[in-house]
C-alpha positions in Angstrom: -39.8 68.9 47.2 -43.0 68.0 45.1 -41.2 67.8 41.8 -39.6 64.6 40.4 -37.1 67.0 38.1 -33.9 66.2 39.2 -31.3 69.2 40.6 -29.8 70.2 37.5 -32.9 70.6 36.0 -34.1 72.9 39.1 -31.0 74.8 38.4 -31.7 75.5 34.8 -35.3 76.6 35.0 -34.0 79.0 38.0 -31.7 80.4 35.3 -28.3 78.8 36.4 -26.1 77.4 33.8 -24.3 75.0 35.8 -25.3 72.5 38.4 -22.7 72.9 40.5 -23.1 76.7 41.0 -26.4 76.4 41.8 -25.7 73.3 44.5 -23.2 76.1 45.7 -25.3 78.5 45.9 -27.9 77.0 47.5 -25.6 75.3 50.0 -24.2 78.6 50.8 -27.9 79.7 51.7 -29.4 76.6 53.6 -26.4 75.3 54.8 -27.3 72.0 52.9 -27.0 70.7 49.0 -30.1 70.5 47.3 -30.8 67.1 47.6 -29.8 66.8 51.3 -32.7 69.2 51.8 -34.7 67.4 49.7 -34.3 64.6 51.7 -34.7 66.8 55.2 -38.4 67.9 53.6 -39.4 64.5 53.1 -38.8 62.7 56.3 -40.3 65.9 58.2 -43.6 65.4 55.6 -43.7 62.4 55.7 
């Protein structure tokens, strides 16, 4: 949320390789992609 790095670079500092299996991932966990809850955050913040 208070990083302008975009998904896939989120990803790859977490130590995923692809974007798309860390989207997966974290969708499987949250119940939302990355950016949708990247969205979520900021209207609540904001």
């Amino acid at each position: 949320m208070s990083t302008d790095k975009n998904v896939a670079e989120i990803g790859y500092q977490l130590g995923y390789n692809e974007k798309s299996y860390f989207t997966h991932t974290f969708k499987r966990k949250t119940g939302m992609t990355p950016t949708d809850f990247r969205e979520e955050m900021q209207k609540i913040l904001s």
